[in-house]
matplotlib code that plots the C-alpha trace (Angstrom):
import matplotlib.pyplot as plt

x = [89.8, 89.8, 92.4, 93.7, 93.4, 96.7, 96.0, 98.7, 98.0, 98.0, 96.5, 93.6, 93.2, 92.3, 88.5, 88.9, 90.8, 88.1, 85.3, 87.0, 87.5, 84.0, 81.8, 83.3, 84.9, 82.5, 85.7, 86.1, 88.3, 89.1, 91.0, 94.2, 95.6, 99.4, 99.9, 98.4, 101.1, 99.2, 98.4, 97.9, 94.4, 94.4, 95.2, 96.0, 97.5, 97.3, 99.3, 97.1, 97.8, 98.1, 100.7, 101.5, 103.0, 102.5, 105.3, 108.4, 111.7, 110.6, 107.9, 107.0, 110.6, 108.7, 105.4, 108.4, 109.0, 105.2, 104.8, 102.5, 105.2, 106.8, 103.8, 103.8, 107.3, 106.8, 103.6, 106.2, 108.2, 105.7, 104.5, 101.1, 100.2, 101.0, 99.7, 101.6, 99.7, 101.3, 102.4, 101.9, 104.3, 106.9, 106.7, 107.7, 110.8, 111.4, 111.1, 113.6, 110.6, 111.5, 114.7, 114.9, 113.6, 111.2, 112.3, 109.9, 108.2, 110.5, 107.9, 108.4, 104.4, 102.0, 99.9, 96.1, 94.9, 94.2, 97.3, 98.4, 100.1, 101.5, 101.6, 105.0, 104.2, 101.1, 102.3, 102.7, 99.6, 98.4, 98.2, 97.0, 93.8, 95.4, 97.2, 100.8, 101.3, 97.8, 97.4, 95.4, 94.1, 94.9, 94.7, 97.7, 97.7, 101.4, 104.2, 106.7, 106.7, 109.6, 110.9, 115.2, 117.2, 120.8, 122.4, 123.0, 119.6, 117.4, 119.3, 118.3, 114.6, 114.5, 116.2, 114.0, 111.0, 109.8, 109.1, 105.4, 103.8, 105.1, 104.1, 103.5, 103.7, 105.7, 104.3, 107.1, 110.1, 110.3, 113.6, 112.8, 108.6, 108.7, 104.8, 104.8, 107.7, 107.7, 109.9, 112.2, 109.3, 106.8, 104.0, 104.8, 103.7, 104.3, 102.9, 102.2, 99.0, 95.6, 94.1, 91.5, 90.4, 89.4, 87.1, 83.9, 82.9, 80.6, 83.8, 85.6, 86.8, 87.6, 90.5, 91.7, 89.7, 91.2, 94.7, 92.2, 90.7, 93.9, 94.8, 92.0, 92.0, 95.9, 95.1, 92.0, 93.8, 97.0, 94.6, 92.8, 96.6, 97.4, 94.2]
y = [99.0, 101.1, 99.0, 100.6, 98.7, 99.6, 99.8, 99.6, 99.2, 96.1, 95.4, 92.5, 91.0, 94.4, 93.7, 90.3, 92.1, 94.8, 92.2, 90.0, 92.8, 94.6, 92.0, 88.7, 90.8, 93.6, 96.3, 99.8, 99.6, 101.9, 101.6, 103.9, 104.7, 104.1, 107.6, 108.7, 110.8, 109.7, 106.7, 108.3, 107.5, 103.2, 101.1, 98.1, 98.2, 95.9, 95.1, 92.7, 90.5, 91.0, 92.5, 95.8, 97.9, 94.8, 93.0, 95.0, 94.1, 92.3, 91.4, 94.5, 96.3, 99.8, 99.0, 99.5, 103.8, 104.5, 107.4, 105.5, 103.2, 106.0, 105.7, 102.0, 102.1, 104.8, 102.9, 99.5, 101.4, 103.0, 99.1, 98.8, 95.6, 95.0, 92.6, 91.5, 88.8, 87.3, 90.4, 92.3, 89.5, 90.5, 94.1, 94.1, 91.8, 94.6, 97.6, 95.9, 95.5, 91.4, 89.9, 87.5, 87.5, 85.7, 83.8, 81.8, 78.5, 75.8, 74.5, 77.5, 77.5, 79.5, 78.0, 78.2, 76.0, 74.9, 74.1, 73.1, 75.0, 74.9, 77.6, 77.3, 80.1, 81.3, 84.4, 86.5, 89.2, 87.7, 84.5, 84.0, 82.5, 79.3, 76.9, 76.4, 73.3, 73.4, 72.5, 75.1, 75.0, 78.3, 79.0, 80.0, 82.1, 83.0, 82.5, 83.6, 82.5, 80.4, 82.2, 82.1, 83.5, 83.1, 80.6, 83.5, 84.9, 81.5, 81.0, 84.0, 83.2, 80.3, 81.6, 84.2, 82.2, 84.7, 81.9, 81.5, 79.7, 76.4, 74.6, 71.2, 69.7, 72.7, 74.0, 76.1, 75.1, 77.8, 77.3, 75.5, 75.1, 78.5, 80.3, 83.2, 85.0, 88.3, 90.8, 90.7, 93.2, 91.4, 93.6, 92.8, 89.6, 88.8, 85.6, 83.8, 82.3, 84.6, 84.5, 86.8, 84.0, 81.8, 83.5, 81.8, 78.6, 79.0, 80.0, 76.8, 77.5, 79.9, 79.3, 82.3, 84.5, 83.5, 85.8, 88.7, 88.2, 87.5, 91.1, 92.7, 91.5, 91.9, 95.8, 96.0, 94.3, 96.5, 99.8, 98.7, 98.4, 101.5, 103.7]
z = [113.8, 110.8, 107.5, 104.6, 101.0, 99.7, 95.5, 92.8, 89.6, 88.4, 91.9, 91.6, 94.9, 96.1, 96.2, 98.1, 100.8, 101.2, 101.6, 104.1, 106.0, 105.4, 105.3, 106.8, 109.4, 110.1, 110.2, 109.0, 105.8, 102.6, 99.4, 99.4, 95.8, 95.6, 95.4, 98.5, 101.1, 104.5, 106.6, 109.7, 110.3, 109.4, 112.3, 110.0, 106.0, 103.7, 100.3, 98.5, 95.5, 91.7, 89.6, 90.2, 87.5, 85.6, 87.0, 85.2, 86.3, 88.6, 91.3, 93.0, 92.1, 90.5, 93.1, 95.9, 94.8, 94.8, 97.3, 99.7, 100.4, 102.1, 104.4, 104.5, 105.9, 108.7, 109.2, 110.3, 112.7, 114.6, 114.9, 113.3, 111.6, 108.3, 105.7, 102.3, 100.0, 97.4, 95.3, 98.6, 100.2, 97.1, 97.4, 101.3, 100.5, 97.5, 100.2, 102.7, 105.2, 105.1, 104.5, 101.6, 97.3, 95.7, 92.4, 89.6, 91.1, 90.6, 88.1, 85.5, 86.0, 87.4, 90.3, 91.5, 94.2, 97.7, 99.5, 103.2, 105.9, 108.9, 111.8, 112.4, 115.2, 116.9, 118.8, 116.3, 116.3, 113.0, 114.5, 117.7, 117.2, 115.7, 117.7, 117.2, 114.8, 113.0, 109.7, 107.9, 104.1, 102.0, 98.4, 96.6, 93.0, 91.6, 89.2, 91.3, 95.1, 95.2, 98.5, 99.1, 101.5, 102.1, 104.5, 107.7, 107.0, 106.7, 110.4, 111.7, 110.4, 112.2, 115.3, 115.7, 115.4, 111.9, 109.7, 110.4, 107.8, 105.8, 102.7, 104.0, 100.5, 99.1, 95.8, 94.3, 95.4, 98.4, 100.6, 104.3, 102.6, 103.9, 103.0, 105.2, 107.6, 110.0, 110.4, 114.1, 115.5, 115.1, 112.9, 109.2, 107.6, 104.1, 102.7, 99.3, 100.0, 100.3, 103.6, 102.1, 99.7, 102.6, 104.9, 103.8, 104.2, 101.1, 99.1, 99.9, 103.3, 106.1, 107.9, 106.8, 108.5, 111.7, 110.5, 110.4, 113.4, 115.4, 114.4, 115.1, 118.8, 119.4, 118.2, 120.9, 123.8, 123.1, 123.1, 125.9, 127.7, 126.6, 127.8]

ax = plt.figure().add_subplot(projection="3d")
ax.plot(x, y, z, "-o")
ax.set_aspect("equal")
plt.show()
């Protein structure tokens, strides 16, 4: 499975996403610049973390009109997996790809460290190598992940089983402890906490490596189906 590196500028969690995949993974993966016009040859994309465009206006508002996000979309509907952390996560919401905005944490602070969560739902392709209801430990790095949604779409979230991650001592203030939803397909997950960040047990942990791994088999059992 071959992932693209999505790379804004501003970008700084670029580098942890191309090592998870690379060397904790063992997957083909390559940085694509933000101004690149084709996706056509990743099987996977990832937005990582950072702040693009230095976070004018707001959380990935300008990252949102770069051309490759032109790709990212196309990439959506012709269902491939895709990956928003943290800034990633806030860029997807800015691009209409997942429902909802972030505002500032509740605590007007910015926040670094280990948290809790909860897989609200583990049959979602980047999650079925956890079981549903485990308690996973993830670190989280932002100033504004305070996710909110309006009554009819929080419903819908629910309904549709998207919300698949919760804070289970909620950090920022997030409505419902919400951490990480999908879109009603399925193939785009946007999430505040950084998977890549825990993939290594010599780094602190590596349940996160298990969200990377869930994709990459979903994408070989669904190729296998379709040859």
């Amino acid at each position: 499975m071959k992932f693209a590196v999505i790379v804004f500028p501003g970008s700084n969690c670029d580098i942890d996403m191309y090592h998870a995949i690379k060397d904790e993974l063992g997957e083909q993966v390559e940085y694509v610049w933000h101004d690149s016009e084709t996706l056509a040859e990743f099987d996977g994309i990832l937005l990582p973390g950072g702040f693009s465009y230095g976070d004018y206006l707001r959380t990935g508002a300008i990252a949102r009109f770069s051309n490759v996000m032109t790709e990212v979309v196309k990439a959506a509907e012709a269902g491939k997996p895709i990956l928003g952390v943290c800034n990633g996560f806030q860029i997807l919401l800015e691009a209409g790809l997942l429902p909802g905005a972030m505002k500032r944490n509740e605590s007007l602070s910015f926040i670094c460290r280990p948290v809790e969560l909860k897989v609200e739902n583990s049959q979602t392709m980047f999650t079925g190598e956890y079981n549903e209801g485990e308690v996973i430990t993830i670190p989280i790095a932002h100033g504004e992940g305070n996710y909110y949604c309006d009554e009819k779409t929080l419903e819908q979230l629910k309904a549709n089983k998207q919300i698949v991650f919760t804070y289970e001592n909620n950090p920022n203030g997030s409505l419902a402890n919400i951490a990480g939803i999908v879109n009603e397909k399925g193939n785009v997950l946007g999430m505040m906490p950084h998977p890549e960040r825990a993939v290594d047990d010599l780094l602190g942990g590596s349940d996160g490596l298990k969200m990377f791994q869930s994709i990459v088999k979903h994408w070989r059992e669904s190729n296998v189906i379709k040859a």
